[in-house]
RODO-2510 file (C-alpha; in nm, 4 decimals, decimal comma):
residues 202
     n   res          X          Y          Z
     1     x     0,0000     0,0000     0,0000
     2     x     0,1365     0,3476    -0,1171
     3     x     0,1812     0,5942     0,1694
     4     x     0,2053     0,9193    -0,0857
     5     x    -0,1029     1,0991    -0,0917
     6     x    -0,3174     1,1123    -0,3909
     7     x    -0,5895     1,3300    -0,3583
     8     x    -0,6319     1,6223    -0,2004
     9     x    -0,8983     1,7468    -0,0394
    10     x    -0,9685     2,1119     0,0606
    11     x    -1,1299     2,2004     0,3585
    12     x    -1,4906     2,2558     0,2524
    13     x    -1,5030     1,9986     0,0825
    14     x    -1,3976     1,7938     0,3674
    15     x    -1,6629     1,9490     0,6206
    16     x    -1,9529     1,8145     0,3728
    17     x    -1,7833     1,5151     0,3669
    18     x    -1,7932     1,5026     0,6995
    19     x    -2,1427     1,6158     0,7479
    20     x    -2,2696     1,3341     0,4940
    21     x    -2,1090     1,0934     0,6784
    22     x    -2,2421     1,1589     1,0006
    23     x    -2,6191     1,1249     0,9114
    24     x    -2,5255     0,7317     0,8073
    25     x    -2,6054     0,4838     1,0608
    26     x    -2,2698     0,2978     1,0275
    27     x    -1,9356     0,3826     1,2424
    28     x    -1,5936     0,3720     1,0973
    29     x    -1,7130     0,4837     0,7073
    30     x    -1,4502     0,5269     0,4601
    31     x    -1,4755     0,7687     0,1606
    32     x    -1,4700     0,5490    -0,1381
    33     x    -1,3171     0,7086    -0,4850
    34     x    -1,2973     0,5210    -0,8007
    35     x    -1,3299     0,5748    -1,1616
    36     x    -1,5827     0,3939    -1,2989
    37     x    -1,5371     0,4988    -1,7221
    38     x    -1,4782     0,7632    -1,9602
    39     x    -1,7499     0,9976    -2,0408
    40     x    -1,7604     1,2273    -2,3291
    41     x    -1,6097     1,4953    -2,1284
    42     x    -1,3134     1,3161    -1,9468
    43     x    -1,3710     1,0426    -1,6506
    44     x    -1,6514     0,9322    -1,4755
    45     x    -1,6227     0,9322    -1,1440
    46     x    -1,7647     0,7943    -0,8158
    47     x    -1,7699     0,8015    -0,4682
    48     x    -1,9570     0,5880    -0,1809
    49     x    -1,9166     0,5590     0,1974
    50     x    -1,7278     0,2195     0,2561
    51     x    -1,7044    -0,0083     0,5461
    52     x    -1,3885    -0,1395     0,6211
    53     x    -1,4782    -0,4944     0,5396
    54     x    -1,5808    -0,3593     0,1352
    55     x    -1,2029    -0,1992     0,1006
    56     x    -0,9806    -0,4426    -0,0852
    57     x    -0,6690    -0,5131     0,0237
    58     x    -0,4974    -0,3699    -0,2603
    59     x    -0,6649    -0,0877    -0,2728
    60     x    -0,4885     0,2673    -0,1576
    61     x    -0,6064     0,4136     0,1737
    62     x    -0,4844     0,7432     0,2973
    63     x    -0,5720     0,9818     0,5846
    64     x    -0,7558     1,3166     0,5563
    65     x    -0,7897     1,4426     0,8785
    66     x    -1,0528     1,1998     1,0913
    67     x    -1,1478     1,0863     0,6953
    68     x    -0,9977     0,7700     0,5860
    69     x    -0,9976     0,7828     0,2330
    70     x    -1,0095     0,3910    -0,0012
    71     x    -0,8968     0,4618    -0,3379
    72     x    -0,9693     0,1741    -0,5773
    73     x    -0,6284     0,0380    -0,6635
    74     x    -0,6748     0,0612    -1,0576
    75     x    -0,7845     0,4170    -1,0061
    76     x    -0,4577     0,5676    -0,8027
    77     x    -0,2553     0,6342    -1,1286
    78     x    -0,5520     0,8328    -1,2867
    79     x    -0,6259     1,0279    -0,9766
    80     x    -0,3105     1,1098    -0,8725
    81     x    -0,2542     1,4705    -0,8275
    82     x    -0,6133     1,5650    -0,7869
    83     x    -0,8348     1,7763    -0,6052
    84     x    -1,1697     1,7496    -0,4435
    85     x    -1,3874     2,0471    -0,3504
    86     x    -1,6723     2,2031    -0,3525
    87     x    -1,8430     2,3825    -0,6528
    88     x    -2,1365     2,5502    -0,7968
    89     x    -2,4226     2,7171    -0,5987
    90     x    -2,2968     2,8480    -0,2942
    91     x    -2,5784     2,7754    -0,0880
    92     x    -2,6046     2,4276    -0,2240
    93     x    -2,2742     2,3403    -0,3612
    94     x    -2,1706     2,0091    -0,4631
    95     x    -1,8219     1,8232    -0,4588
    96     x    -1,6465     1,7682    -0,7705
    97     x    -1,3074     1,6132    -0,8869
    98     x    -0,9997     1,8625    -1,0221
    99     x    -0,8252     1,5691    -1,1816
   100     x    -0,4995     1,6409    -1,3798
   101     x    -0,4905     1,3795    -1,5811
   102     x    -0,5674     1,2479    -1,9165
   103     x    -0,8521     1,0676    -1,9658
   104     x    -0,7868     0,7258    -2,1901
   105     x    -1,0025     0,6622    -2,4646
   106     x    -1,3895     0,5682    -2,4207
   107     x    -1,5004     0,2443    -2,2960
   108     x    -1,7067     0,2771    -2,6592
   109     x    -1,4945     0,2840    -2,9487
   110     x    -1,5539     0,5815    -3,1841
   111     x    -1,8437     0,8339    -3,1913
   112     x    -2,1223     0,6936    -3,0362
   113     x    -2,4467     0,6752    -3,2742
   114     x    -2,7551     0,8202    -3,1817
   115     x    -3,0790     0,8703    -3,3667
   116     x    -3,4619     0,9103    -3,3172
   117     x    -3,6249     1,1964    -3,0554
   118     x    -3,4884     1,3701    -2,7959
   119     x    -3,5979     1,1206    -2,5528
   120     x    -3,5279     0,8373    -2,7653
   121     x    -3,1328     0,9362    -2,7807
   122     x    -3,1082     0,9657    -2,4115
   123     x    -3,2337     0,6233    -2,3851
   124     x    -2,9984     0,4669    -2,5940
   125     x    -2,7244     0,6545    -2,4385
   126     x    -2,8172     0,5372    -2,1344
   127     x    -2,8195     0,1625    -2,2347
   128     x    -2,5308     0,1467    -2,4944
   129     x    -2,2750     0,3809    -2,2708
   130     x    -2,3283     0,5358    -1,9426
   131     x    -2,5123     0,2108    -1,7843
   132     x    -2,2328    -0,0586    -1,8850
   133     x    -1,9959     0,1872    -1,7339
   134     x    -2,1548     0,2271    -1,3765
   135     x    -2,2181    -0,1267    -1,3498
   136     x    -1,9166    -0,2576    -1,2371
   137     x    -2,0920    -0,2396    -0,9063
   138     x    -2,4362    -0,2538    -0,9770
   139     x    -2,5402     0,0844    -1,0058
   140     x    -2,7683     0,2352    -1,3069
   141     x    -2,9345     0,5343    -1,4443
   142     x    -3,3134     0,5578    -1,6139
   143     x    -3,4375     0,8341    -1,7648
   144     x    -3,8208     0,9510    -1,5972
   145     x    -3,8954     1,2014    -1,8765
   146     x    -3,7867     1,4701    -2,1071
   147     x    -3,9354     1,8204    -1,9939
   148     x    -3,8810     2,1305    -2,2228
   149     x    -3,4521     2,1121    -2,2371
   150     x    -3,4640     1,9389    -1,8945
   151     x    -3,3852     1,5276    -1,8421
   152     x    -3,5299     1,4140    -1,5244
   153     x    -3,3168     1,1275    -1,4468
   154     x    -3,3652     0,8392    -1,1606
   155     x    -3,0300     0,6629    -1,0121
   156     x    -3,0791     0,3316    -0,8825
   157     x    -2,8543     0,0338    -0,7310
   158     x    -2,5547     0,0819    -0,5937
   159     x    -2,5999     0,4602    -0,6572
   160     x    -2,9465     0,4711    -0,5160
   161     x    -2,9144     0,6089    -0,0953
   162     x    -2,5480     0,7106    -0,1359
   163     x    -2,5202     1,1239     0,0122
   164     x    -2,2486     1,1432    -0,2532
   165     x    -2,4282     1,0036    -0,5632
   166     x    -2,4788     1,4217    -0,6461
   167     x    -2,1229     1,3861    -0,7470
   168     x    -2,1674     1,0833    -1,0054
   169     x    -2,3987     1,2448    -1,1642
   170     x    -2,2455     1,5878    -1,1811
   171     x    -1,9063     1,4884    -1,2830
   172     x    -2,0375     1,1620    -1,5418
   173     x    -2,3798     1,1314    -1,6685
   174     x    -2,5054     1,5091    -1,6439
   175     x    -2,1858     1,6098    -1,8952
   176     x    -2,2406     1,2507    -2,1517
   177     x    -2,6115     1,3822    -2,1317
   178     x    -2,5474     1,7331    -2,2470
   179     x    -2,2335     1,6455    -2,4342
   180     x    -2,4007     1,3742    -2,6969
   181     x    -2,7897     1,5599    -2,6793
   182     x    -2,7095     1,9188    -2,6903
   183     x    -3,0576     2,0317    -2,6918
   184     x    -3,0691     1,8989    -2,2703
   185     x    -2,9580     2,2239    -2,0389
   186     x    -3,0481     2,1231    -1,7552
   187     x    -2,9953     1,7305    -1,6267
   188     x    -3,2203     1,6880    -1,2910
   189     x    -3,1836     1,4176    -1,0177
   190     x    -3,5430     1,2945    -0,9354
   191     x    -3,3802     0,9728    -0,7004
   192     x    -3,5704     0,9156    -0,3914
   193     x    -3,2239     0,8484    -0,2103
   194     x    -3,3723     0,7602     0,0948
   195     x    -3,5023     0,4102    -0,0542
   196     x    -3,1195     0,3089    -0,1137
   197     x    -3,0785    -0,0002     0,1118
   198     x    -2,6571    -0,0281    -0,0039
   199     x    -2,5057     0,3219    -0,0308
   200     x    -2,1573     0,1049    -0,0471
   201     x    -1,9489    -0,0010    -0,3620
   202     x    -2,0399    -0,3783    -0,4085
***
């Protein structure tokens, strides 16, 4: 296990951290970090509240503070060197990833063909990209309808309950969504997070 540190974290972003973790029922939580794909826009990230027991052994774990930190061992190289904070609407802002690195090629080789409606492209986006790239640990996006240039979108599975899923979506599916169907503005979480029963990387 690497004792360098690999991501930092600023001080905001650590308090909301913080604050997430302590409405979860379970002691001793981890902040889980992976990369989970390649979006049209650069990596797809996401982040979960671990127990010890779900933390590999090869996985990277460093201190922040009273914040132990699990980095997903085939994630450290692509992370290193980045920083987490807080961004967007100051009175609700949301954490996202300052990552200096490269993002490799797409999971999906070349552009990625969509056709039909609005609605219709989402859909296959969904299914033919974003989906097969969150699944690695059972979590999955639907789409719950198209309103004006708004998606309302509905995470479930392993991203379903987690205080952090805000993040995946932000940093992944919100920028695929707007990236591939530029006539979406606005990407809107409609997840009733407090049905998750697993807020945990499988």
């Amino acid at each position: 296990m690497e004792s360098s540190t690999v991501v930092e974290i600023t001080e905001e972003a650590l308090g909301q951290i913080r604050a997430l973790r302590s409405q979860e029922s379970i002691d001793d939580l981890h902040l889980g970090l992976r990369i989970a794909g390649v979006g049209a826009n650069g990596f797809i990230y996401e982040t979960a509240f671990l127990r010890p027991g779900d933390i590999a052994e090869e996985d990277h774990v460093e201190e922040h503070g009273d914040l132990p930190v699990a980095i997903a061992a085939d994630s450290v190289d692509n992370l290193r060197g980045s920083v987490l904070d807080l961004a967007g609407d100051p009175e609700s802002p949301g954490l996202v990833l300052r990552n200096p690195n490269p993002a490799t090629p797409p999971i999906t080789e070349g552009e990625i063909d969509l056709s039909g409606s609005v609605e219709e492209r989402v859909q296959q986006l969904f299914e033919l990209y974003i989906n097969p790239s969150i699944a690695a640990h059972g979590g999955f996006v639907t789409l719950s309808e198209i309103d004006g240039d708004r998606a309302l979108v509905e995470l479930g599975g392993g991203c379903q309950g987690c205080g952090l899923a805000a993040m995946t979506l932000r940093e992944g599916i919100e920028s695929s969504i707007k990236h591939n169907v530029p006539e979406i503005l606005e990407v809107v979480d409609v997840t009733d997070h407090t049905a998750g029963e697993n807020p945990f990387f499988a």
